[in-house]
DOKOL-828129 format. One record per residue (C-alpha): x, y, z. Coordinates in steps of 0.25 Angstrom, whole numbers, plus 5000, padded with zeros to 4 digits. Last residue first. Example, Ala and Ser with C-alpha at 12.3 -4.5 7.8 and 13.67 -1.06 7.14 Angstrom:
BEGIN
505549965029 504949825031 
//
This chain:
BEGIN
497548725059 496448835061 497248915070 498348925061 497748965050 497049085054 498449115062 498949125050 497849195043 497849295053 499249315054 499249335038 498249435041 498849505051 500149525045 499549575031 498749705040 499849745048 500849735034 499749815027 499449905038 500949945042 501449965024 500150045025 500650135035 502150145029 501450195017 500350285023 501450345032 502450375021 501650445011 500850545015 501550555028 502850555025 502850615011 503050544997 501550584995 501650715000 501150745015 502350735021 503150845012 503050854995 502050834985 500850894992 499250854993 499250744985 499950644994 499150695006 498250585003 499350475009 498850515024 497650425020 498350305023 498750335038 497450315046 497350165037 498650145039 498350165056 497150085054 497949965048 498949975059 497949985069 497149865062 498349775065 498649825078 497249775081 497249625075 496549615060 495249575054 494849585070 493349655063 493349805070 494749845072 495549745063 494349775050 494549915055 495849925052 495749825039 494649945034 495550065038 496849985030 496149965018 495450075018 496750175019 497350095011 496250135000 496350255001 497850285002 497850244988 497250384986 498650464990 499450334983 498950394969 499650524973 501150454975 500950384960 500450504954 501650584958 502550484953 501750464939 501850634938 503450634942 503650534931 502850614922 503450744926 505050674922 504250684909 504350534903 505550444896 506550434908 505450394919 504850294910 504550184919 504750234932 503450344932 502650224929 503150154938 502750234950 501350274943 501250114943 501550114959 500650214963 499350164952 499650024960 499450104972 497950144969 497649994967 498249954981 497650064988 496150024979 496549884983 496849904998 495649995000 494849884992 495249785001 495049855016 493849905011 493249775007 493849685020 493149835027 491749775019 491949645023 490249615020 490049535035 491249485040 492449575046 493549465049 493449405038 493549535029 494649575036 495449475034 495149445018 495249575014 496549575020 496949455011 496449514999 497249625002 498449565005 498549504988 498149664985 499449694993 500249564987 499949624972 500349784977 501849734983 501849674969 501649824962 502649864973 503749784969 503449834956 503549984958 504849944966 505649884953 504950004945 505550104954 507050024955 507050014940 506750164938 507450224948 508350344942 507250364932 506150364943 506950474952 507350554940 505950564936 505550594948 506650704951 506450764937 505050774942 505450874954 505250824967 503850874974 503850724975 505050694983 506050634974 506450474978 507650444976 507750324983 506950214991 505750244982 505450144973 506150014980 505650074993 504050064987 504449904982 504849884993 503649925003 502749884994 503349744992 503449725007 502049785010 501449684999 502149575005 501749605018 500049625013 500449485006 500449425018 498949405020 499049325006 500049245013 499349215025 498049185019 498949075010 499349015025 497848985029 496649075030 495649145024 495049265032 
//
């Protein structure tokens, strides 16, 4: 793993990206909000009424997004130094994060396209863009699920990460894959605003990423401590 204080702040931008994520999602939807199975006058309403406030969180999370891939490089770079030979969980755990990271870019830019004409368009188009927006995260799961599986059993297996830590990750790993539930139904628990299909992946990820960023700035500061 590299080492030194700029190790440390590229480790650290897995908490920037949480922090900017987290805003940017509250700025979005702290109000409002139509349930799903909400008629599209509702939606079109709610992203009319919003608009500046939607498009001001959108881009907040677009650069949540940039210091996520940023931490990515950074956790490929820890767990591939503690596995050795090919780095082949280091490759899953990266490409998991970048296909989740990819899929919710399509989220986001569904979200603001459905914010930047609401007045002008069908108030069933805006629904349409919101609906494909929540479905899109149902396969993003996919790829967080790997990402947090393969620095789960990086921790277990290879030390990449102390014990808890590789919990945590297992833990949002488990959780992930309860976001599939999102094409199932449009309204209850298991829709895609719902508790469990939504709500426990999030705040699951939000755990892993900040678990998973803390341990590798620690390590590369203690990395460099010790060798001063």
């Amino acid at each position: 793993m590299e080492r030194g204080r700029n190790a440390q702040y590229a480790a650290a931008s897995g908490i920037i990206a949480v922090i900017l994520m987290v805003v940017g999602f509250f700025v979005v939807f702290s109000s409002d909000v139509p349930k799903l199975d909400d008629p599209a006058q509702d939606w079109a309403t709610f992203y009319s009424d919003h608009q500046d406030r939607i498009q001001v969180g959108v881009t907040i999370v677009g650069i949540g997004l940039f210091f996520y891939i940023w931490f990515l490089g950074s956790l490929r770079d820890a767990i591939a130094a503690s596995e050795g030979g090919t780095g082949r969980l280091a490759s899953v755990a990266f490409a998991g994060g970048l296909i989740g990271a990819v899929l919710f870019m399509i989220v986001i830019t569904a979200t603001a396209a459905a914010a930047f004409h609401p007045d002008e368009v069908d108030p069933a188009i805006t629904r349409a863009l919101n609906d494909f927006g929540a479905l899109v995260a149902a396969p993003a799961a996919a790829g967080f699920a790997a990402l947090f599986a393969a620095s789960s059993l990086a921790g277990y297996r290879h030390g990449a990460f102390p014990a808890p830590v590789a919990g945590i990750a297992a833990l949002a790993a488990i959780c992930q894959p309860l976001a599939y539930t999102a094409a199932l139904t449009d309204s209850g628990a298991f829709a895609a605003d719902g508790a469990i299909t939504f709500w426990i992946p999030f705040v699951t990820f939000v755990a892993g990423v900040l678990a998973l960023s803390i341990s590798a700035v620690r390590q590369a500061g203690g990395a460099r401590v010790g060798a001063q």
